[in-house]
C-alpha positions in Angstrom: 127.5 -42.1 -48.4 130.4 -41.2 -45.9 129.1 -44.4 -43.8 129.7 -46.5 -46.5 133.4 -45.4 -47.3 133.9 -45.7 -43.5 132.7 -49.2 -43.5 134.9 -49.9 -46.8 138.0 -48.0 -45.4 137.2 -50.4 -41.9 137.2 -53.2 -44.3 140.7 -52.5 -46.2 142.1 -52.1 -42.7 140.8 -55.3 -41.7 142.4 -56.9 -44.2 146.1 -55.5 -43.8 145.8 -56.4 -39.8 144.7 -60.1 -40.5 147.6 -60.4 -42.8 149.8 -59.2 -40.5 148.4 -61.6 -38.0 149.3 -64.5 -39.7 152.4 -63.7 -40.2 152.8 -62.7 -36.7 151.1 -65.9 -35.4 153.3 -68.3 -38.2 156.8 -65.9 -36.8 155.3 -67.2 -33.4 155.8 -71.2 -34.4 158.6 -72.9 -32.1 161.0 -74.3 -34.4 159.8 -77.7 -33.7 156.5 -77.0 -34.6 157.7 -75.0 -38.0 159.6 -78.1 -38.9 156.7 -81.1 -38.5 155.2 -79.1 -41.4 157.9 -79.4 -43.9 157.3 -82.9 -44.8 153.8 -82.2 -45.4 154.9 -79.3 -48.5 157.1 -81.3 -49.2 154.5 -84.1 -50.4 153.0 -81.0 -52.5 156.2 -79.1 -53.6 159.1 -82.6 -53.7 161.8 -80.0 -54.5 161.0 -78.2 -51.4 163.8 -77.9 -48.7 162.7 -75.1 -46.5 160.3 -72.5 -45.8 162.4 -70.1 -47.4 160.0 -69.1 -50.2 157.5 -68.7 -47.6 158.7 -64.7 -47.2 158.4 -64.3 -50.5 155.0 -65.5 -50.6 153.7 -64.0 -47.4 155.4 -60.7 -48.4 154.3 -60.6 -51.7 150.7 -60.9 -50.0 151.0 -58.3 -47.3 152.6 -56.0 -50.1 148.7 -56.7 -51.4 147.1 -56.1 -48.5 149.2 -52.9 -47.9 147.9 -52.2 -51.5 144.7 -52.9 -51.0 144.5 -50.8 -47.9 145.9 -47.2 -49.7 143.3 -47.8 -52.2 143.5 -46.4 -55.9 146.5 -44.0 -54.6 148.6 -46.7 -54.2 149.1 -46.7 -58.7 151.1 -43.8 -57.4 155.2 -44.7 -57.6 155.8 -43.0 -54.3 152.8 -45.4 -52.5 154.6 -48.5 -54.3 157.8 -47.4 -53.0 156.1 -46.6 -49.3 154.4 -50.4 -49.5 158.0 -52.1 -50.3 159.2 -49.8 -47.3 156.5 -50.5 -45.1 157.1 -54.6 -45.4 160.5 -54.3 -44.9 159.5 -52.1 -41.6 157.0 -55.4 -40.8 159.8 -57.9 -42.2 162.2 -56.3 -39.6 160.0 -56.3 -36.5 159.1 -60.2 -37.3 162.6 -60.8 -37.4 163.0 -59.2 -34.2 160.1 -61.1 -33.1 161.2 -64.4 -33.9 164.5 -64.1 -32.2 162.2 -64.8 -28.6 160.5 -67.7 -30.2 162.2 -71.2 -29.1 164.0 -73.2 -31.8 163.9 -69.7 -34.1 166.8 -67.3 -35.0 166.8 -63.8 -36.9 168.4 -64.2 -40.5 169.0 -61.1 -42.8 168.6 -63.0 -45.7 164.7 -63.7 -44.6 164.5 -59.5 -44.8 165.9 -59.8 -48.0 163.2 -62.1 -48.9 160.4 -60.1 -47.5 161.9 -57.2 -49.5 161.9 -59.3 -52.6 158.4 -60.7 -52.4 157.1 -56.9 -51.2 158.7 -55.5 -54.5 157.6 -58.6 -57.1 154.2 -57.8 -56.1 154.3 -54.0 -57.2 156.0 -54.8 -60.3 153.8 -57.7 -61.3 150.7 -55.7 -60.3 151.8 -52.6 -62.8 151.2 -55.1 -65.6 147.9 -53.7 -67.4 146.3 -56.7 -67.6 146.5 -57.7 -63.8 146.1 -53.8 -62.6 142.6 -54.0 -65.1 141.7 -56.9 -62.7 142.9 -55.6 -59.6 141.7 -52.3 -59.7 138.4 -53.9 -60.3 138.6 -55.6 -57.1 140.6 -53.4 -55.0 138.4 -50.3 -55.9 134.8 -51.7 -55.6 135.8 -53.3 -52.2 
């Protein structure tokens, strides 16, 4: 039995470090490369001008991930507070991150948005009908 939490706790942790990944490899796009796919979600989303939602969407995904990760603790207030923390951590060091990548700059706003996508996510996910679903997800994984 303790090789199959071991396997599931390898699993959750999987998922919170590919997350990360992407973000890391997407904070690693020149801003060349960044801007030869706007037109492209722009075809999809015509309103579109930037990739500005794009930390709320990629925060509100790693605040999942960080969810997903702490397991059935995470219903906790303190864990929700600790994941919102821990992606504004992660939103601060891609900042950092970007500010070495070509065509790229660090923006405080973009925290903001990490912040704001991190925090939607615990709020939306303490509605009872989504934590029903997610907690069937998150704790049979």
């Amino acid at each position: 039995m303790n090789q199959f939490k071991a396997v599931k706790n390898t699993i959750r942790v999987l998922v919170l470090a590919g997350w990360m990944l992407v973000i890391f490899l997407l904070s690693a796009q020149t801003g060349e490369e960044v801007n030869t796919f706007l037109p492209w979600f722009q075809k999809l989303f015509p309103a579109m001008q930037d990739f500005n939602w794009g930390h709320f969407v990629t925060y509100f995904v790693l605040a999942a991930a960080f969810d997903f990760g702490i397991g059935a603790r995470s219903e906790r207030i303190v864990w929700k507070l600790v994941i919102i923390a821990a992606c504004g951590l992660y939103g601060v060091t891609d900042e950092y991150h970007q500010s070495f990548v070509a065509g790229r700059s660090t923006d405080v706003q973009d925290i903001k948005h990490d912040l704001i996508g991190a925090f939607l996510w615990t709020v939306v996910i303490m509605l009872p009908p989504l934590l029903r679903i997610w907690r069937r997800i998150a704790l049979r994984a």
